[in-house]
C-alpha positions as CSV (number, residue, x, y, z in Angstrom):
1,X,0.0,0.0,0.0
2,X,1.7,3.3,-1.5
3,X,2.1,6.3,1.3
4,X,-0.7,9.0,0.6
5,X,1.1,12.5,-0.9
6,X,2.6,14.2,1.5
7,X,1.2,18.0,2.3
8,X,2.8,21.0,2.0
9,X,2.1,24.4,3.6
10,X,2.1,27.1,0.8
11,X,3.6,30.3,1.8
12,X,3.1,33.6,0.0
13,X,6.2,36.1,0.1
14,X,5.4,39.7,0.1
15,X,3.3,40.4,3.0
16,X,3.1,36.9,4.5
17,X,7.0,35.7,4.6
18,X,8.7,38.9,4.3
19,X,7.8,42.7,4.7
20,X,5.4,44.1,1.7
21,X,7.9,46.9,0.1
22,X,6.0,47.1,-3.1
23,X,8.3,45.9,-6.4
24,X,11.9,44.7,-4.6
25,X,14.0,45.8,-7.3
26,X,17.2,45.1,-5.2
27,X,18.4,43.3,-2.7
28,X,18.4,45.9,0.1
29,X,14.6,46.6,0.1
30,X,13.6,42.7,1.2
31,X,13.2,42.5,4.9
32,X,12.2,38.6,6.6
33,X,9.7,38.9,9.5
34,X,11.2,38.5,12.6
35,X,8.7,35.4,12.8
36,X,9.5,33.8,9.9
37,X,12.7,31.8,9.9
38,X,11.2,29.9,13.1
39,X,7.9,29.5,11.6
40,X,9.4,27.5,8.8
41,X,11.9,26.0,10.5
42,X,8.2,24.5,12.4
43,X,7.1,23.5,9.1
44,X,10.1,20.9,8.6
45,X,10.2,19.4,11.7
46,X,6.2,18.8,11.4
47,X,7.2,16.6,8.4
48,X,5.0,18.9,5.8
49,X,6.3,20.4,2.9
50,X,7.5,24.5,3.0
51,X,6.8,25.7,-0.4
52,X,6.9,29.4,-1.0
53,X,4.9,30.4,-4.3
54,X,4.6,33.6,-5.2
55,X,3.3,36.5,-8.2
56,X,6.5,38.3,-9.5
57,X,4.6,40.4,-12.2
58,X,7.5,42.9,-12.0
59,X,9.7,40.6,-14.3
60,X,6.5,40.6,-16.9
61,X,6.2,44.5,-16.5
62,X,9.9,44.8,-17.2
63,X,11.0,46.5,-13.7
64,X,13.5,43.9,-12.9
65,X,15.1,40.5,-14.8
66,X,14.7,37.2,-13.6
67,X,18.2,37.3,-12.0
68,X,17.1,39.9,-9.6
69,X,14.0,37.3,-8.2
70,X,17.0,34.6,-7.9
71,X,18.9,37.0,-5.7
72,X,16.2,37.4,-3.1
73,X,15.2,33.9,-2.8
74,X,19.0,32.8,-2.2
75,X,18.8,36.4,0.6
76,X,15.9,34.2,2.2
77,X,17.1,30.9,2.0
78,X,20.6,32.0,3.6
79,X,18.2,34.0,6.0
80,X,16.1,31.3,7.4
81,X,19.0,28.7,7.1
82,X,20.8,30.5,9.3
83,X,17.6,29.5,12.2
84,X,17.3,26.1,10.9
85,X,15.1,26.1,8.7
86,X,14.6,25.3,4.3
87,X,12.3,25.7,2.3
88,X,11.4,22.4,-0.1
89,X,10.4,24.5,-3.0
90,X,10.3,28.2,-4.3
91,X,7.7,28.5,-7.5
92,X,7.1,32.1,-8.8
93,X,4.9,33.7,-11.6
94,X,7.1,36.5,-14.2
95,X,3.8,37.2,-16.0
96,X,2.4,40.3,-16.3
97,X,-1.3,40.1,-15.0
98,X,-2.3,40.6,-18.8
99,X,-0.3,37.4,-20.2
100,X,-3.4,35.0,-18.8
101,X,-1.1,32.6,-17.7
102,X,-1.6,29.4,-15.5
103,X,0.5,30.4,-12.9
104,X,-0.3,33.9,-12.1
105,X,-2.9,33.3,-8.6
106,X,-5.1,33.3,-8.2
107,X,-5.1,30.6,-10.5
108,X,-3.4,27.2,-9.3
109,X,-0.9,26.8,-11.7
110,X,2.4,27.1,-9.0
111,X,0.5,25.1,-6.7
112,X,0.0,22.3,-8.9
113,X,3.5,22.0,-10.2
114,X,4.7,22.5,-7.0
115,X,2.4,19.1,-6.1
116,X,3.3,17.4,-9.1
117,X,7.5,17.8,-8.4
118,X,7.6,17.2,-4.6
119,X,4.8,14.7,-5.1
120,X,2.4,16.9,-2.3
121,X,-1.2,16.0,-1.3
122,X,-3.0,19.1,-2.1
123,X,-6.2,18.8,-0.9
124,X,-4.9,17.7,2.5
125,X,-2.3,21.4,2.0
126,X,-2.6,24.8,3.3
127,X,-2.0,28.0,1.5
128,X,-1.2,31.1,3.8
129,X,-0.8,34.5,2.6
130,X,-2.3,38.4,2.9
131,X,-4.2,38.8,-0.6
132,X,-7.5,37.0,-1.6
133,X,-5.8,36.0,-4.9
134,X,-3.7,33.3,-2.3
135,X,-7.5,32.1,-0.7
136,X,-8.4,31.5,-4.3
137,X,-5.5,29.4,-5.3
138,X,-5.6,27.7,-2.4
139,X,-9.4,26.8,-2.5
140,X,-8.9,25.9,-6.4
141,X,-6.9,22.9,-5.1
142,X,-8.9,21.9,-2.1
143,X,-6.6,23.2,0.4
144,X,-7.0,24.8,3.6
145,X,-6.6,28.4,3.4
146,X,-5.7,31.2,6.2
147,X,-5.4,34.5,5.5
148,X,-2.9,36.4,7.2
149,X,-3.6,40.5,8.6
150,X,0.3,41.2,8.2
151,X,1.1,43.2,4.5
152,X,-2.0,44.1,2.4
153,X,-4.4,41.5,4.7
154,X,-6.5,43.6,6.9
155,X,-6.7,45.6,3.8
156,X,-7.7,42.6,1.9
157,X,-10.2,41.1,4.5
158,X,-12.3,44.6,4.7
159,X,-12.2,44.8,0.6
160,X,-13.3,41.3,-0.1
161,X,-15.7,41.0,2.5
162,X,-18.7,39.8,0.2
163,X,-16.4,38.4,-1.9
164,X,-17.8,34.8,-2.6
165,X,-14.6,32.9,-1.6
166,X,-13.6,33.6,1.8
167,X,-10.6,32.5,3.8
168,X,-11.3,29.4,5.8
169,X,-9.2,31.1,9.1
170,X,-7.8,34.8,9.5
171,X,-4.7,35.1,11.5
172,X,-2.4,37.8,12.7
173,X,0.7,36.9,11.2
174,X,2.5,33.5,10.2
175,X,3.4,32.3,13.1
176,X,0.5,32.0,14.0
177,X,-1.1,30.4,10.9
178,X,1.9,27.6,11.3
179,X,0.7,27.5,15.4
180,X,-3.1,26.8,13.9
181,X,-1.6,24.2,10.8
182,X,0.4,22.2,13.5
183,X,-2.6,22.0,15.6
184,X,-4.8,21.1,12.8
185,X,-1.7,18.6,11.2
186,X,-1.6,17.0,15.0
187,X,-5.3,16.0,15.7
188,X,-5.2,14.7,12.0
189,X,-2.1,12.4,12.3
190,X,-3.7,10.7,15.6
């Protein structure tokens, strides 16, 4: 009998992992929550997967290259190594919004890949982060989603409020979405 799919927690960047600065179009302007590194770092020992996927539309709008996205995600992997913790995937969007690609959320296309190369159970994953287009992806592939009030999220949750997908928790910050996951992952594993 084969192991059922591992899941993964899916992590936003801007506004969820690190401070929202608007377009980081060099190194200096990304800042890690203080929270983050252990939050992770709670993530791996848990067993789940740390994926961080995340919209980059200022590659597609021509602000910055590709090379400058590499740059930051090595900042936050040397960041968060440095507390222990990794994460098992980093999957990001270049489009611009207009391009109508897959990947761009709130469509599920990162998500998905991201389940088909680590081999993740996504309907038994979570998807944090501070915009409703992170709730969306997440709900497209059954996951559990939590909406963070950290970056654009209070913002988000008073906008969207009639929206007619809504975040299945709100939290204040990360650490404590990964405090509610681990609870949740817990009383599940029994």
């Amino acid at each position: 009998m084969s192991q059922p799919a591992r899941p993964a927690v899916f992590l936003d960047r801007d506004g969820t992992v690190s401070e929202e600065v608007g377009y980081v179009r060099n190194t200096s302007m990304f800042a890690l929550f203080p929270w983050a590194s252990r939050a992770i770092r709670q993530i791996n020992e848990s067993g789940m997967a740390a994926v961080l996927v995340t919209n980059q539309s200022a590659v597609g709008r021509g602000f910055i290259e590709h090379a400058m996205v590499d740059k930051v995600h090595a900042i936050l992997r040397d960041e968060i190594a440095r507390e222990g913790a990794r994460l098992d995937g980093i999957y990001y969007c270049p489009h611009h919004p207009d391009d109508d690609c897959e990947c761009r959320k709130p469509r599920p296309g990162l998500l998905q890949r991201a389940g088909r190369d680590l081999d993740l159970g996504l309907t038994r994953s979570f998807m944090i982060g501070d915009h409703y287009t992170d709730i969306r992806a997440g709900r497209a592939v059954g996951a559990v989603t939590i909406l963070v009030l950290t970056g654009a999220g209070a913002g988000q949750l008073e906008q969207h409020q009639a929206a007619d997908v809504q975040p299945d928790f709100v939290v204040p910050a990360l650490d404590d979405a990964v405090r509610l996951i681990l609870e949740r992952h817990s009383e599940t594993s029994e």
